[in-house]
Kinemage of the C-alpha trace (Angstrom):
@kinemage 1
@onewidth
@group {chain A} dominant
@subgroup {mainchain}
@vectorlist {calphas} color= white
{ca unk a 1} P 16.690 -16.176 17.975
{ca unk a 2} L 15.446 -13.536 15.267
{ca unk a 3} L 14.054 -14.454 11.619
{ca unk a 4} L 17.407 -14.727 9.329
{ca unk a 5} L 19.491 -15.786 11.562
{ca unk a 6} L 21.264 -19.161 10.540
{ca unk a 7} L 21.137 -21.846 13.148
{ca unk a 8} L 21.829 -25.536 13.098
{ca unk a 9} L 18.112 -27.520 12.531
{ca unk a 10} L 18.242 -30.691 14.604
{ca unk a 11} L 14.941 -32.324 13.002
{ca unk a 12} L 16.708 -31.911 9.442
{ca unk a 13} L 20.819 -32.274 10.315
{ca unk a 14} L 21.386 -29.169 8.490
{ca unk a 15} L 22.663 -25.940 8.379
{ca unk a 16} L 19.071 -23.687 8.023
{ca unk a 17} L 17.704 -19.989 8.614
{ca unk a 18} L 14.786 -19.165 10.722
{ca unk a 19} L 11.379 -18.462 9.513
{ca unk a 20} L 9.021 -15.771 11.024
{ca unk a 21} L 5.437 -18.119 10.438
{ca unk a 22} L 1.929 -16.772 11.654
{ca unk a 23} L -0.628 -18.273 12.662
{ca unk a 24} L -4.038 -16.007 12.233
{ca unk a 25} L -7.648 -16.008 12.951
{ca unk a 26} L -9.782 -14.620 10.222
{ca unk a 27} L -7.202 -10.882 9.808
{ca unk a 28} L -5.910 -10.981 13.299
{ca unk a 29} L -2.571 -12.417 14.459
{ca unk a 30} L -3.038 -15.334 17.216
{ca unk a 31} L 0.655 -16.400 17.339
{ca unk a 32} L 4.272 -15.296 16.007
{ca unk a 33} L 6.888 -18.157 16.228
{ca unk a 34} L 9.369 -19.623 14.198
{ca unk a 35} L 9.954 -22.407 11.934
{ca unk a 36} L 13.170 -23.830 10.041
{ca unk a 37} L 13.397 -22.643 6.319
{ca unk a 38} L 14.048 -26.114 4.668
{ca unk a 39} L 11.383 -28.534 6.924
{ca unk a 40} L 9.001 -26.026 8.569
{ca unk a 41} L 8.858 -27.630 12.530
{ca unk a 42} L 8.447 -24.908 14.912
{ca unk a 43} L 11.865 -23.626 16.939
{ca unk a 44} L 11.572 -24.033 20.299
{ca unk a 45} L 13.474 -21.141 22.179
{ca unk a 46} L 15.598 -23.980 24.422
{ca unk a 47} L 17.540 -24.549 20.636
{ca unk a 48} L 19.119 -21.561 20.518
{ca unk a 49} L 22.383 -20.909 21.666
{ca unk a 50} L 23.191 -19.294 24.917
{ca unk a 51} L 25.850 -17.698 23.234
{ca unk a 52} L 23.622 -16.206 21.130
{ca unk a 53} L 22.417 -13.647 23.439
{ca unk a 54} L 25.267 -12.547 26.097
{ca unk a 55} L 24.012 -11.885 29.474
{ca unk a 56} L 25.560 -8.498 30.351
{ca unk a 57} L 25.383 -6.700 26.764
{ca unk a 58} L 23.340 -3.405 27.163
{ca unk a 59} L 20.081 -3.529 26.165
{ca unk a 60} L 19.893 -1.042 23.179
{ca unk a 61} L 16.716 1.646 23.123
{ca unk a 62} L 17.521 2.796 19.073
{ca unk a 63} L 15.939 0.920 16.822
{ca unk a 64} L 18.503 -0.639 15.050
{ca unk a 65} L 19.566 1.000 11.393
{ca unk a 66} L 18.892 -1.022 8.466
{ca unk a 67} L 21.212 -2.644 6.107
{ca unk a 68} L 21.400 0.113 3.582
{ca unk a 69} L 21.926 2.962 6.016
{ca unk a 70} L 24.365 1.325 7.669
{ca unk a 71} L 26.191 0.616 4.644
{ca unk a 72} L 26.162 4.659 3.223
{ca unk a 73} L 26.628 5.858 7.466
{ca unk a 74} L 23.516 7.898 7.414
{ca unk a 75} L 19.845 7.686 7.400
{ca unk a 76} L 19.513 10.790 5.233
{ca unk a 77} L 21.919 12.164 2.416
{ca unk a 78} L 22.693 15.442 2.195
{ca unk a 79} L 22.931 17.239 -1.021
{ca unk a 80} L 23.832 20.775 -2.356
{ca unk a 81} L 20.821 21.534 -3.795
{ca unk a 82} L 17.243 21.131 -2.855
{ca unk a 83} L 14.354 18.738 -4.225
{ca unk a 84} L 12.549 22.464 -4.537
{ca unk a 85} L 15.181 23.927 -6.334
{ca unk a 86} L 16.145 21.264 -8.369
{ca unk a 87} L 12.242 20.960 -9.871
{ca unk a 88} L 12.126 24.557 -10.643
{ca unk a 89} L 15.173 23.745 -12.832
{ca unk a 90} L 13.466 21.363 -14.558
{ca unk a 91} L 9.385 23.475 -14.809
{ca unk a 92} L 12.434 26.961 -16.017
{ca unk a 93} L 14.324 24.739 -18.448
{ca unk a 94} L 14.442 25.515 -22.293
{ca unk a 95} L 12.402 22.123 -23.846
{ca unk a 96} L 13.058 22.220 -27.924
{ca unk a 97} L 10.657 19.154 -28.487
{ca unk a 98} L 8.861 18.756 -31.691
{ca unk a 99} L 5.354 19.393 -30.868
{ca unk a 100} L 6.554 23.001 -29.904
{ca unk a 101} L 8.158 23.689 -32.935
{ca unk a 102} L 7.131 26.395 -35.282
{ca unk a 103} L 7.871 23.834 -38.148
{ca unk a 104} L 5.971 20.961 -36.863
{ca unk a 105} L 2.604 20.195 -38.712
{ca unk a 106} L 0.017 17.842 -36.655
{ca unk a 107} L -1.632 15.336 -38.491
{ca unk a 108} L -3.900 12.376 -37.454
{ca unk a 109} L -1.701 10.106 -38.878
{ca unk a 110} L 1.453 10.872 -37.759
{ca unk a 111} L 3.519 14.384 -38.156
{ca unk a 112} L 5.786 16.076 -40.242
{ca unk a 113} L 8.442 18.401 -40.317
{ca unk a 114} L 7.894 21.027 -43.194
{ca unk a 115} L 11.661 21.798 -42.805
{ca unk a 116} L 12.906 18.337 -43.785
{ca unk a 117} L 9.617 16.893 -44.548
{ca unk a 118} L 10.012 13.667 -42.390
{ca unk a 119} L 7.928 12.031 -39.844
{ca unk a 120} L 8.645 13.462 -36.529
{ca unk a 121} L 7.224 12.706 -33.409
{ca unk a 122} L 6.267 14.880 -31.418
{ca unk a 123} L 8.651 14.776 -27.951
{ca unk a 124} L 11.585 14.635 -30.836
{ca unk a 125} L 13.715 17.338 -30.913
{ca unk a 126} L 16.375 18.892 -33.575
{ca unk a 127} L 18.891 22.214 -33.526
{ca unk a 128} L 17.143 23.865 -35.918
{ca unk a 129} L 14.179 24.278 -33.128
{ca unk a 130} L 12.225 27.724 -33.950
{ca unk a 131} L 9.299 28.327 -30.858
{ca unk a 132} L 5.867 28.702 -31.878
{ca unk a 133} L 4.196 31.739 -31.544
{ca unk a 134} L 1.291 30.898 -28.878
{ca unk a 135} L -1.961 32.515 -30.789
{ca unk a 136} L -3.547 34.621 -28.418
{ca unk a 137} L -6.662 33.277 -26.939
{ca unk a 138} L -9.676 35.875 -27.679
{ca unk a 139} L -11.480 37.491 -25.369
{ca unk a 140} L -15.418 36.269 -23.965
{ca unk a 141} L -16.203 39.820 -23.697
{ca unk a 142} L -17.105 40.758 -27.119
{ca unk a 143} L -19.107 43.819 -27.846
């Protein structure tokens, strides 16, 4: 029997799922066994069902696939594009927020577009974005 799988609990007369319990000393696993969901007594392996396990089904070496890849059929999507190609989109990508704005006027309190004079923040944006000129930064050389 694995840990989910529904079973019938003798000790409670009801229909139950079993539950994967360990028992550990101090950080270290002594014992892995398993215990009925609703009234936690230990499963013995005798109350399983022969059924359960048939005698002459091949053993499988894959691990098995999980729930969600066997629902989408693959362990890995495949896309068109790239993860690489699709973040130097994003880094190449014209941004028209606020705080680069030509227009936009930082304040401690809060700022303010000198176009329409309202508070802007500064990842807003608008269409009438102008870039700011980036001042030049001087030189540590001077002579």
């Amino acid at each position: 029997m694995k840990p989910g799988q529904r079973f019938f609990c003798q000790n409670c007369h009801s229909q139950s799922i079993a539950k994967l319990e360990r028992r550990l000393d101090g950080f270290t696993v002594v014992e892995e066994y398993l215990t009925c969901a609703f009234c936690h007594v230990r499963i013995s392996d005798e109350s399983s069902n022969p059924s359960d396990k048939p005698e002459n089904a091949p053993s499988s070496t894959k691990p098995s696939l999980s729930a969600l890849e066997s629902l989408l059929g693959s362990s890995k999507p495949s896309m068109g594009k790239t993860e690489a190609s699709i973040l130097d989109e994003l880094h190449t990508a014209a941004r028209h927020f606020c705080r680069d704005c030509k227009q936009y006027v930082k304040h401690p309190f809060g700022g303010r577009c000198s176009l329409t004079g309202k508070e802007m923040e500064p990842m807003d944006d608008c269409p009438r974005f102008e870039k700011r000129e980036t001042p030049s930064k001087p030189s540590a050389n001077k002579e």
